[in-house]
C-alpha positions as CSV (number, residue, x, y, z in Angstrom):
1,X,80.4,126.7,85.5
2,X,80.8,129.6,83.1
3,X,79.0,132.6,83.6
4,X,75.9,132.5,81.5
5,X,74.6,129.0,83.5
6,X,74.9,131.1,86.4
7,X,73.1,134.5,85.1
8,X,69.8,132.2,84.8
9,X,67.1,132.4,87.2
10,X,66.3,129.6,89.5
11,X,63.0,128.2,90.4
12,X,62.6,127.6,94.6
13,X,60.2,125.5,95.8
14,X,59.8,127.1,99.5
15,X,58.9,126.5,103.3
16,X,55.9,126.9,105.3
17,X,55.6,127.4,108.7
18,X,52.3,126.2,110.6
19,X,52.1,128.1,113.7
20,X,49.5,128.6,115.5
21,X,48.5,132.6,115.3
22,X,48.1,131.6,111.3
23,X,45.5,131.7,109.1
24,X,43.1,128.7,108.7
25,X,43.5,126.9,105.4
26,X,42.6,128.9,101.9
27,X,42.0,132.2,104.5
28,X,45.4,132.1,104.5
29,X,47.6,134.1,101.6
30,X,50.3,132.1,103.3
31,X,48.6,128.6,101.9
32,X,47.2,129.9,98.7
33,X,51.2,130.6,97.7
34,X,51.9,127.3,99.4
35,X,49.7,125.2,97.5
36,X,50.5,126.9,94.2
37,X,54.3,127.1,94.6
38,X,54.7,123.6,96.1
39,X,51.8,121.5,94.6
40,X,50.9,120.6,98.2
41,X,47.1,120.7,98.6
42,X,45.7,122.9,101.1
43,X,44.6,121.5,104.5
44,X,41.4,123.7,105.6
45,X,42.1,122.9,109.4
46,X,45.3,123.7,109.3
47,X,47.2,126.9,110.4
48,X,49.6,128.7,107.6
49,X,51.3,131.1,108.8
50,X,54.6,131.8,106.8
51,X,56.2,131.3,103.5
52,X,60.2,131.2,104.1
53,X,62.0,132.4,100.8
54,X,66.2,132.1,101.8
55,X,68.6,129.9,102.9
56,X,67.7,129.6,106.9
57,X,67.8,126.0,107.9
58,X,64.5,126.0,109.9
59,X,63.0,126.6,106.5
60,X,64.8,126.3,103.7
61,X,64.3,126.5,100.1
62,X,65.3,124.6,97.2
63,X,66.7,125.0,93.3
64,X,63.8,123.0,91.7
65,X,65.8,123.2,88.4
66,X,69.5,123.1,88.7
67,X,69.7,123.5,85.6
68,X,71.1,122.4,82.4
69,X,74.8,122.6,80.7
70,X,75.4,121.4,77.1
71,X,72.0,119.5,77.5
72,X,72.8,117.8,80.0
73,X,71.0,117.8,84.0
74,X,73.6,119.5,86.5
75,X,73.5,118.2,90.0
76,X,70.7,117.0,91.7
77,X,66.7,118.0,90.7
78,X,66.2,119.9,93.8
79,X,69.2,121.0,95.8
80,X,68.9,123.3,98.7
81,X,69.6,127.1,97.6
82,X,72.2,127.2,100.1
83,X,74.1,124.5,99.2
84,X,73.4,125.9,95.6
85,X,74.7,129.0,96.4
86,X,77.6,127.0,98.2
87,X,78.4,125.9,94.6
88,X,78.0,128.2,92.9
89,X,79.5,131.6,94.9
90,X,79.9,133.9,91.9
91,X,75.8,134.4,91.7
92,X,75.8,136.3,95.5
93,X,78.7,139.2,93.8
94,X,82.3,140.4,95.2
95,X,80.8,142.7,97.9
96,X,78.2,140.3,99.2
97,X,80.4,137.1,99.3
98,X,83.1,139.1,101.3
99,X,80.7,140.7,103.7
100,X,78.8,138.0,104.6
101,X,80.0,134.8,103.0
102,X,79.0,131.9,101.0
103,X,74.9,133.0,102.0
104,X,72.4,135.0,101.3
105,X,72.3,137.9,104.0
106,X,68.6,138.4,103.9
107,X,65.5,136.2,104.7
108,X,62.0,136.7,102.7
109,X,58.8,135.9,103.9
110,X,54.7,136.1,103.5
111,X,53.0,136.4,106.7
112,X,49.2,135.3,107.3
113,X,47.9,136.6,111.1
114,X,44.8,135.6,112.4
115,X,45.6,136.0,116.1
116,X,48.0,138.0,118.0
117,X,52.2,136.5,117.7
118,X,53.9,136.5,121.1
119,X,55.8,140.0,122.5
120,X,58.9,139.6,121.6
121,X,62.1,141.7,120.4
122,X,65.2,140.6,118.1
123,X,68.8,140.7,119.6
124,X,71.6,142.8,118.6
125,X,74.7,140.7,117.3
126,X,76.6,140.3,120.5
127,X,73.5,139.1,122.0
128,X,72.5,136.9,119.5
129,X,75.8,135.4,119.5
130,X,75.9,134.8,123.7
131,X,72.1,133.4,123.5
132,X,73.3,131.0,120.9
133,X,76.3,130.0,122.9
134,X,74.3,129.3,126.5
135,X,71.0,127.9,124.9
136,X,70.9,127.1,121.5
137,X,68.3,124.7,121.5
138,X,66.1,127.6,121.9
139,X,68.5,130.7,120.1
140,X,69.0,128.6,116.6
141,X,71.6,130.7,115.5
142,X,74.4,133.3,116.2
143,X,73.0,136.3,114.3
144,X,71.1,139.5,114.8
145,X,67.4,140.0,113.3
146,X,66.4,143.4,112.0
147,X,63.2,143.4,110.2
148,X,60.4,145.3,108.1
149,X,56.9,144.4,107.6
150,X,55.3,145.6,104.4
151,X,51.4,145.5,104.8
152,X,49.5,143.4,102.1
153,X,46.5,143.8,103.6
154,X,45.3,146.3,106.3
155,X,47.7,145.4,109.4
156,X,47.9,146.3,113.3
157,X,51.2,145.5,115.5
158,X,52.0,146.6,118.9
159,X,55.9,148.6,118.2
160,X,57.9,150.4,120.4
161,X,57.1,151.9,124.0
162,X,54.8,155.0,124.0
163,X,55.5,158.4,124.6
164,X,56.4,159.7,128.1
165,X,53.0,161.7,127.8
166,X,51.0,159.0,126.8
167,X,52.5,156.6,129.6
168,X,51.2,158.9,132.4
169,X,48.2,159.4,130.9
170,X,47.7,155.4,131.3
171,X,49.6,155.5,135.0
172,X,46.8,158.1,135.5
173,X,44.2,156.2,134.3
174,X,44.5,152.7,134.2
175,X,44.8,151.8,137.7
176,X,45.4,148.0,137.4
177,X,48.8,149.0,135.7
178,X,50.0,150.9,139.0
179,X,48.9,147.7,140.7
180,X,51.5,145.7,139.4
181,X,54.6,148.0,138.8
182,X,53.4,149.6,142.1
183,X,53.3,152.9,143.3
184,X,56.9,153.9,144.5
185,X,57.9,154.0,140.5
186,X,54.8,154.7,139.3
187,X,54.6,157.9,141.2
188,X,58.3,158.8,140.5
189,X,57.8,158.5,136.5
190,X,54.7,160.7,137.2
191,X,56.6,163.2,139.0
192,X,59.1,163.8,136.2
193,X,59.3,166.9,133.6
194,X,61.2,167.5,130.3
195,X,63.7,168.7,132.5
196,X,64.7,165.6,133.7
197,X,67.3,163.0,131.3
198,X,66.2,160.6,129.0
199,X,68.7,158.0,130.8
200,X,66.1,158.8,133.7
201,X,63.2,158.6,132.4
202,X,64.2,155.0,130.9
203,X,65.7,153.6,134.1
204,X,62.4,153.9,135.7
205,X,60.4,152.7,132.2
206,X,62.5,150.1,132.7
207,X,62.0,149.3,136.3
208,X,58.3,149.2,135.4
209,X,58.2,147.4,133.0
210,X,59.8,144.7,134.4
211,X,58.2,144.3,137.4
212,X,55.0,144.3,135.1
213,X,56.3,141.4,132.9
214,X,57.8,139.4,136.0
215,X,54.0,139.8,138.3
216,X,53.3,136.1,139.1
217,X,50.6,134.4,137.9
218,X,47.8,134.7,140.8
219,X,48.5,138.5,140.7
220,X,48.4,138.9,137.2
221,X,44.8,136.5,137.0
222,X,43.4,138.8,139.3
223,X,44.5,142.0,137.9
224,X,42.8,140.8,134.8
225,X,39.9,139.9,135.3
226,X,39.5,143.3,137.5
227,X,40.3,145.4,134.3
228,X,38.4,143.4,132.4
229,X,35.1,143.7,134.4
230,X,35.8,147.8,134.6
231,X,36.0,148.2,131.2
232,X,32.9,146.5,130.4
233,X,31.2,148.2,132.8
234,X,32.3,151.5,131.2
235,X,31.7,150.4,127.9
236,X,27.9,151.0,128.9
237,X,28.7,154.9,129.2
238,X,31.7,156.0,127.1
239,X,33.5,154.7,124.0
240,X,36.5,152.9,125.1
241,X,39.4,153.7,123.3
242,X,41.2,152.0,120.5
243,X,43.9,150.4,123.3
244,X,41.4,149.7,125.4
245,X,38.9,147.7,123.1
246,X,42.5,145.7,121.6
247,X,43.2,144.4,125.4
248,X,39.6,143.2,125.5
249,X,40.5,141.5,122.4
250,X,43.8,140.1,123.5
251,X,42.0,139.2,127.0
252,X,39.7,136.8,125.0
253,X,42.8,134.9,123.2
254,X,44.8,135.2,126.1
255,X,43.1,135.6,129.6
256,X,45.4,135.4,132.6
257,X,48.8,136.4,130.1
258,X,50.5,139.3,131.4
259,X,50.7,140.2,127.8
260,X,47.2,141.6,127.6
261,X,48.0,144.4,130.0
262,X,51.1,144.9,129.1
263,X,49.5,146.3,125.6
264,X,49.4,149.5,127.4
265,X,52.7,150.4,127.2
266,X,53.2,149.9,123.3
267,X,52.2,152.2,120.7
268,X,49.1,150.4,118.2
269,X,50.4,151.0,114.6
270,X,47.6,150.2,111.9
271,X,49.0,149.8,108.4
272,X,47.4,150.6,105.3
273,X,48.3,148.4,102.1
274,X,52.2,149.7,100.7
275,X,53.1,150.9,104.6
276,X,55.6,149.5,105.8
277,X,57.5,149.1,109.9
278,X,61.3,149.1,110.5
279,X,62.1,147.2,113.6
280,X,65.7,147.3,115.0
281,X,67.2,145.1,117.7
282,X,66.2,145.2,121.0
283,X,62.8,146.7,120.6
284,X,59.5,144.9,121.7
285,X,56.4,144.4,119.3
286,X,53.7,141.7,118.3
287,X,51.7,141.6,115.2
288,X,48.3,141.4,115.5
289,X,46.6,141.1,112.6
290,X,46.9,140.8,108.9
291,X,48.9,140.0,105.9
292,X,52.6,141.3,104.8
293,X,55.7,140.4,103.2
294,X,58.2,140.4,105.8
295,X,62.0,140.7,105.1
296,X,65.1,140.3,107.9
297,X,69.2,139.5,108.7
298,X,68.8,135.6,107.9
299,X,68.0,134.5,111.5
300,X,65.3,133.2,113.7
301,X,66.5,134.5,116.9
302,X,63.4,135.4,118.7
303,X,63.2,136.4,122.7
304,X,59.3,136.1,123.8
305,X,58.0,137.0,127.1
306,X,53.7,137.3,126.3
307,X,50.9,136.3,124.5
308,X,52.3,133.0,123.7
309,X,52.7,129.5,124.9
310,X,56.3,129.2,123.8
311,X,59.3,129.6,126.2
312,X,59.8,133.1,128.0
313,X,62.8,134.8,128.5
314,X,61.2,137.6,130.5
315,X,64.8,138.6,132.2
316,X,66.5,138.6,129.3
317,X,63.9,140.4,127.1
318,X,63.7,142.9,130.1
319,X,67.3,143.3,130.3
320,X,67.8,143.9,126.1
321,X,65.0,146.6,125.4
322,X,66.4,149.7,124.3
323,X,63.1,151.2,126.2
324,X,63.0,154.0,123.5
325,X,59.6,156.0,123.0
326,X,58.1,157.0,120.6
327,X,55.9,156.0,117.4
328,X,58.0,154.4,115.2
329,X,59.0,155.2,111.4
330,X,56.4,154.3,108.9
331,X,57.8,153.8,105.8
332,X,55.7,154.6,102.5
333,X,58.2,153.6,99.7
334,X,60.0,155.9,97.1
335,X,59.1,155.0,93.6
336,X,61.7,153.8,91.1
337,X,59.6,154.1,88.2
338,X,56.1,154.2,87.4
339,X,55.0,150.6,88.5
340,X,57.6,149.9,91.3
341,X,58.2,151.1,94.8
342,X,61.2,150.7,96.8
343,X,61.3,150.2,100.8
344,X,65.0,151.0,102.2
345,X,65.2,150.5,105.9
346,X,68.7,151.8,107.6
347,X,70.1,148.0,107.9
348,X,72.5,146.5,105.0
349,X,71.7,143.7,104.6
350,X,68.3,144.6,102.5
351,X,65.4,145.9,100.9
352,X,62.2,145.5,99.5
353,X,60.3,146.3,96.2
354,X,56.3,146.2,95.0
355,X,56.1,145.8,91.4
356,X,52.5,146.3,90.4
357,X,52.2,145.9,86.8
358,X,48.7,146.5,84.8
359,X,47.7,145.1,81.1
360,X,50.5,145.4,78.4
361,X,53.3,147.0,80.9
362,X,57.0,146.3,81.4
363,X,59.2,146.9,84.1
364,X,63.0,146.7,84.3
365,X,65.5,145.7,87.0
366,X,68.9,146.9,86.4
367,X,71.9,144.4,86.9
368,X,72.9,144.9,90.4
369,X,75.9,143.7,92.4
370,X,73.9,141.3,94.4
371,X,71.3,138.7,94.1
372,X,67.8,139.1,94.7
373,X,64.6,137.0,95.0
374,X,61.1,137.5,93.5
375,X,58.0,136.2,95.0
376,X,54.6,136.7,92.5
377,X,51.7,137.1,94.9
378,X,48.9,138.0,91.7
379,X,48.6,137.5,87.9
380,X,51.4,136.4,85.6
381,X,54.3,137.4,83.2
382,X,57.2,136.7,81.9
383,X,61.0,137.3,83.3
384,X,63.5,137.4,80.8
385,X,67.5,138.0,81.1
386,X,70.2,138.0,78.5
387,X,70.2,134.2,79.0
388,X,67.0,132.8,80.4
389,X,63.3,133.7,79.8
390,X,60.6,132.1,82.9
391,X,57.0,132.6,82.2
392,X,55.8,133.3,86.1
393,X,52.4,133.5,87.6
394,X,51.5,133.2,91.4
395,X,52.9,131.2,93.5
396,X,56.4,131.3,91.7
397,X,59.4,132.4,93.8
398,X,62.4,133.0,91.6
399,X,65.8,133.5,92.4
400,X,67.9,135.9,90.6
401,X,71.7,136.0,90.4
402,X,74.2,139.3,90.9
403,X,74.9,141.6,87.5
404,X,71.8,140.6,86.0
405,X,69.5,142.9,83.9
406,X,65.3,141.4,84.2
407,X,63.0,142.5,82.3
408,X,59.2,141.8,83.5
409,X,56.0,141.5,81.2
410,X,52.6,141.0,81.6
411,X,49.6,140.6,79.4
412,X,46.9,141.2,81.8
413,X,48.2,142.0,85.9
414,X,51.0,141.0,87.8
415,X,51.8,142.2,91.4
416,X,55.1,140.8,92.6
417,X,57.7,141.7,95.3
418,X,61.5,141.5,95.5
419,X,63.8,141.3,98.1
420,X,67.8,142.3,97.9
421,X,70.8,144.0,99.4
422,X,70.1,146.9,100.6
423,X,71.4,149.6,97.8
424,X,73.3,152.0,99.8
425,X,75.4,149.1,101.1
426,X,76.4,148.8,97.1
427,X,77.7,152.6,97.6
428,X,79.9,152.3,100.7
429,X,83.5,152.9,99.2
């Protein structure tokens, strides 16, 4: 195929995933994308919870238009973009075909939360690939899972363990916790200073916390219903604080899940609109509540071990946790120009821009050595390259070759995002 077929964008018709912690029906961003993207008609009973833009298997998308050479239709109408891609290899660039293959590297989504997603953490590589290897009905794939979420809406996860201050302040105070990790390492985390390593310090975070995920069911039942019935009760005299009031919230979704106590021990990020969160492998977290474009390495690997009904690996998530403290990165952008933002987390494989555009404004995207794909999420425009021109409005999810200059138009509004390489992978000599 010569090279102007491939410098067209492609239109993907993409795919949802109905879990359970989703938004109901047109609540849901998630379905409101769906239905306009897909011509599928929104079921208001029904849970959407993700829009998968990539080439993953679990949800793939597809080339709605494979286009057209010397007027004639080229392969079949809607191909997946993998296979596509498998085609046509020259549209990923040099760098990216070498480092990773005939694939994209990165996996694109819109995320609609109404209720609290599972505790969980990503594996490393090595990890991911052993997980694969012993249980890969439940590990889909052999890669790692870095991720950012980029807040639509106002947003709330659980990230990272907290500080080694704020932990004894809860072993001080929150006496249900020292009733399941129990009192020998609560005690000894309580006796330690600055002074003493890091190494330290996590070996007995560690210790806790997995005696706290691993408490049997009986023990845990009891212990909740105790905390909850205290902090009711004190609810009547002080203002409980913002942790406290989210396990109340969590205990109602999930009442005898370990889960809901276990909230104490992770730092409660809220998001504003534009923020975004880097998570690495190995560390733990659950989304709460909200709406974000989410980008990651193009896997699915997932290790749960609370709030969820799913299958727990509570040794293995225990055993993978970095058990680093701290609040965790916030990322606000840098802007590339006057109507677009970039997000560049420290991982390769990519990145994230918000294009807002008003009335009458135009945005450019240099050519860059890799490919890229848009999602519109308000208004409408037009896209145009040297060779193709694609009127967009919500809903549409384009995909955009390597070494291709776009150049974005609206009349009225337009707020889309992009997802690519990560730049500073493009500078590596």
């Amino acid at each position: 195929m010569d090279s102007e077929f491939n410098g067209r964008l492609r239109r993907l018709r993409c795919s949802v995933q109905n879990y359970d912690w989703g938004k109901l029906g047109t609540d849901s961003q998630v379905a409101r994308l769906y239905e306009l993207n897909s011509a599928s008609k929104i079921q208001l009973d029904k849970s959407y919870a993700e829009l998968w833009m990539g080439t993953h298997e679990s949800g793939p998308s597809f080339v709605v238009d494979s286009g057209m050479e010397n007027g004639a239709a080229v392969g079949p109408p809607c191909v997946t973009l993998k296979k596509w891609i498998a085609k046509n290899p020259d549209v990923l660039g040099d760098k990216v075909l070498h480092k990773w293959g005939c694939d994209l590297p990165f996996l694109f989504k819109v995320l609609s939360i109404a209720k609290p997603l599972s505790i969980q953490a990503h594996p490393d590589k090595e990890l991911a690939k052993m997980l694969h290897k012993l249980h890969s009905d439940v590990y889909k794939d052999d890669n790692h899972k870095p991720e950012m979420a980029l807040a639509i809406t106002k947003f709330e996860a659980l990230c990272g363990f907290i500080s080694t201050k704020e932990l004894k302040d809860v072993l001080q105070n929150i006496p249900e916790i020292v009733e399941l990790v129990g009192s020998a390492d609560a005690n000894k985390y309580l006796s330690m200073n600055e002074e003493d390593k890091e190494e330290k310090l996590k070996g007995v975070l560690r210790s806790m916390f997995t005696q706290l995920m691993s408490a049997n069911k009986e023990m845990t039942s009891k212990v909740i219903s105790k905390l909850k019935n205290r902090l009711h009760m004190e609810s009547q005299v002080r203002q409980l604080t913002d942790k406290e009031q989210l396990v109340l919230r969590l205990e109602k979704l999930y009442p005898t899940d370990i889960g809901v106590v276990s909230a104490f021990f992770f730092n409660h990020v809220k998001l504003n609109p534009g923020q975004a969160l880097c998570l690495g492998a190995n560390e733990p977290h659950a989304y709460i509540h909200g709406e974000c474009i989410e980008c990651m390495a193009t896997s699915d690997n997932v290790v749960r071990a609370g709030l969820t009904p799913k299958f727990r690996d509570i040794q293995t998530l225990c055993s993978m946790l970095t058990y680093k403290q701290g609040m965790p990165e916030i990322l606000k952008g840098f802007p590339l120009n006057p109507y677009v933002t970039r997000y560049l987390p420290p991982f390769d494989e990519f990145e994230v821009d918000s294009c807002i555009l008003p009335g009458k404004a135009s945005a450019v995207f240099p050519a860059i050595p890799g490919p890229s794909i848009f999602v519109v999420i308000a208004g409408d425009g037009e896209m145009e390259t040297g060779s193709s021109k694609e009127t967009v409005n919500e809903g549409d999810v384009i995909f955009a070759p390597s070494n291709v200059e776009i150049n974005i138009t609206t009349a009225s509004k337009l707020h889309l995002y992009r997802a690519g390489v990560n730049s500073r992978f493009f500078q590596i000599l």
